[in-house]
C-alpha positions as CSV (number, residue, x, y, z in Angstrom):
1,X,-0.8,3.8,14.1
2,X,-2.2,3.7,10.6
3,X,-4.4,0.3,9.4
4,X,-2.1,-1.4,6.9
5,X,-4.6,-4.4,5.9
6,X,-8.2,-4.6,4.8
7,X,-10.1,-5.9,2.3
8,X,-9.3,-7.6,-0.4
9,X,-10.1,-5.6,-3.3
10,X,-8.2,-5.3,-6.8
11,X,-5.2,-2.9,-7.6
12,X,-2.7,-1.7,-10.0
13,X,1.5,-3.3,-9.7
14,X,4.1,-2.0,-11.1
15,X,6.8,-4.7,-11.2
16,X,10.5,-3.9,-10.7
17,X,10.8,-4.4,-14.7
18,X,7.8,-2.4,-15.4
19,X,5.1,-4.4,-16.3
20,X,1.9,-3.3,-15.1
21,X,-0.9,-5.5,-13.7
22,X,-4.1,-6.1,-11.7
23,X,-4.2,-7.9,-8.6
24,X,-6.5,-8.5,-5.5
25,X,-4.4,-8.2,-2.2
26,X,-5.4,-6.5,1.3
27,X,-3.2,-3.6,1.3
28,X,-1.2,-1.4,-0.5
29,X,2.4,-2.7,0.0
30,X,4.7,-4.4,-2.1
31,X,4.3,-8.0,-2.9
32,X,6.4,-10.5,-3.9
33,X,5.6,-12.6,-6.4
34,X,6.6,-14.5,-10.4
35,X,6.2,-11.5,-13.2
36,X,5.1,-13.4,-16.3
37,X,7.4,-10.7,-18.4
38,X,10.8,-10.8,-16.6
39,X,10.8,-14.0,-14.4
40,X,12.0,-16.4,-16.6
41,X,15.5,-14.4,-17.1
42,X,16.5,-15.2,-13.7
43,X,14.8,-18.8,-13.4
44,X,17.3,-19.5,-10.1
45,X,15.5,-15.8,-8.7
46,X,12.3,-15.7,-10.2
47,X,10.4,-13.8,-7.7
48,X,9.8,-10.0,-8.3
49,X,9.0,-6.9,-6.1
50,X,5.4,-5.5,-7.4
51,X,4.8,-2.4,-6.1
52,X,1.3,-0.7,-5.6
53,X,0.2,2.5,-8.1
54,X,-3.0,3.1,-6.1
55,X,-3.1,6.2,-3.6
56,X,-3.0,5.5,-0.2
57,X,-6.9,5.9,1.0
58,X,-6.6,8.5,4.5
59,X,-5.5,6.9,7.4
60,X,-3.9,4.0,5.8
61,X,0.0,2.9,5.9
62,X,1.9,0.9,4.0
63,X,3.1,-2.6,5.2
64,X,7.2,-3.0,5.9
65,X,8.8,-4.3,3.5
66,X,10.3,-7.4,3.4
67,X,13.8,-8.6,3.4
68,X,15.1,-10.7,0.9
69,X,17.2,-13.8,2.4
70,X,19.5,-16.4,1.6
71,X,19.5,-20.0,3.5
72,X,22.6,-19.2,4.3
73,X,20.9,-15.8,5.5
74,X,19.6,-17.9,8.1
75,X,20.8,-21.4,8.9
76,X,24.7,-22.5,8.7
77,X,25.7,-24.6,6.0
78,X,27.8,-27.7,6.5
C-alpha cells in the first residue's frame, strides 16, 4: 500500500475552472475548497475540486476522492 499523507509542505492546484494556486496540504489529492475566481457564480455551491499539479514523489498514492452529497444524500427529509 502506498503512503498517501505526509508532511505538510506547499503545492501547486489547479481548480476545476483553472485557476492556478499555492497551498500547504499533506498529500497530493484533490481538495475541496472556495476558488476566489469562480466561487461566487454558484454562491448556493461554492465549493470547488482543486486538483494537485505536483508529481507524485516514489512510493506515494493519491488519497480517494471524495463524494459529493446532498442532505438528502443522507438523511430523509420530512
Amino acid at each position: 500500500m502506498n503512503q498517501t499523507t505526509g508532511k505538510i509542505t506547499p503545492k501547486r492546484y489547479r481548480c476545476e475552472c483553472g485557476h492556478e494556486s499555492v497551498h500547504n496540504t499533506n498529500h497530493y489529492g484533490e481538495f475541496y475548497d472556495r476558488c476566489p475566481k469562480c466561487s461566487w457564480k454558484s454562491p448556493m455551491d461554492p465549493i470547488k475540486t482543486h486538483t494537485c499539479l505536483e508529481p507524485l514523489p516514489e512510493g506515494w498514492g493519491r488519497p480517494l476522492k471524495w463524494q459529493k452529497v446532498i442532505l438528502g444524500d443522507v438523511a430523509k427529509l420530512t
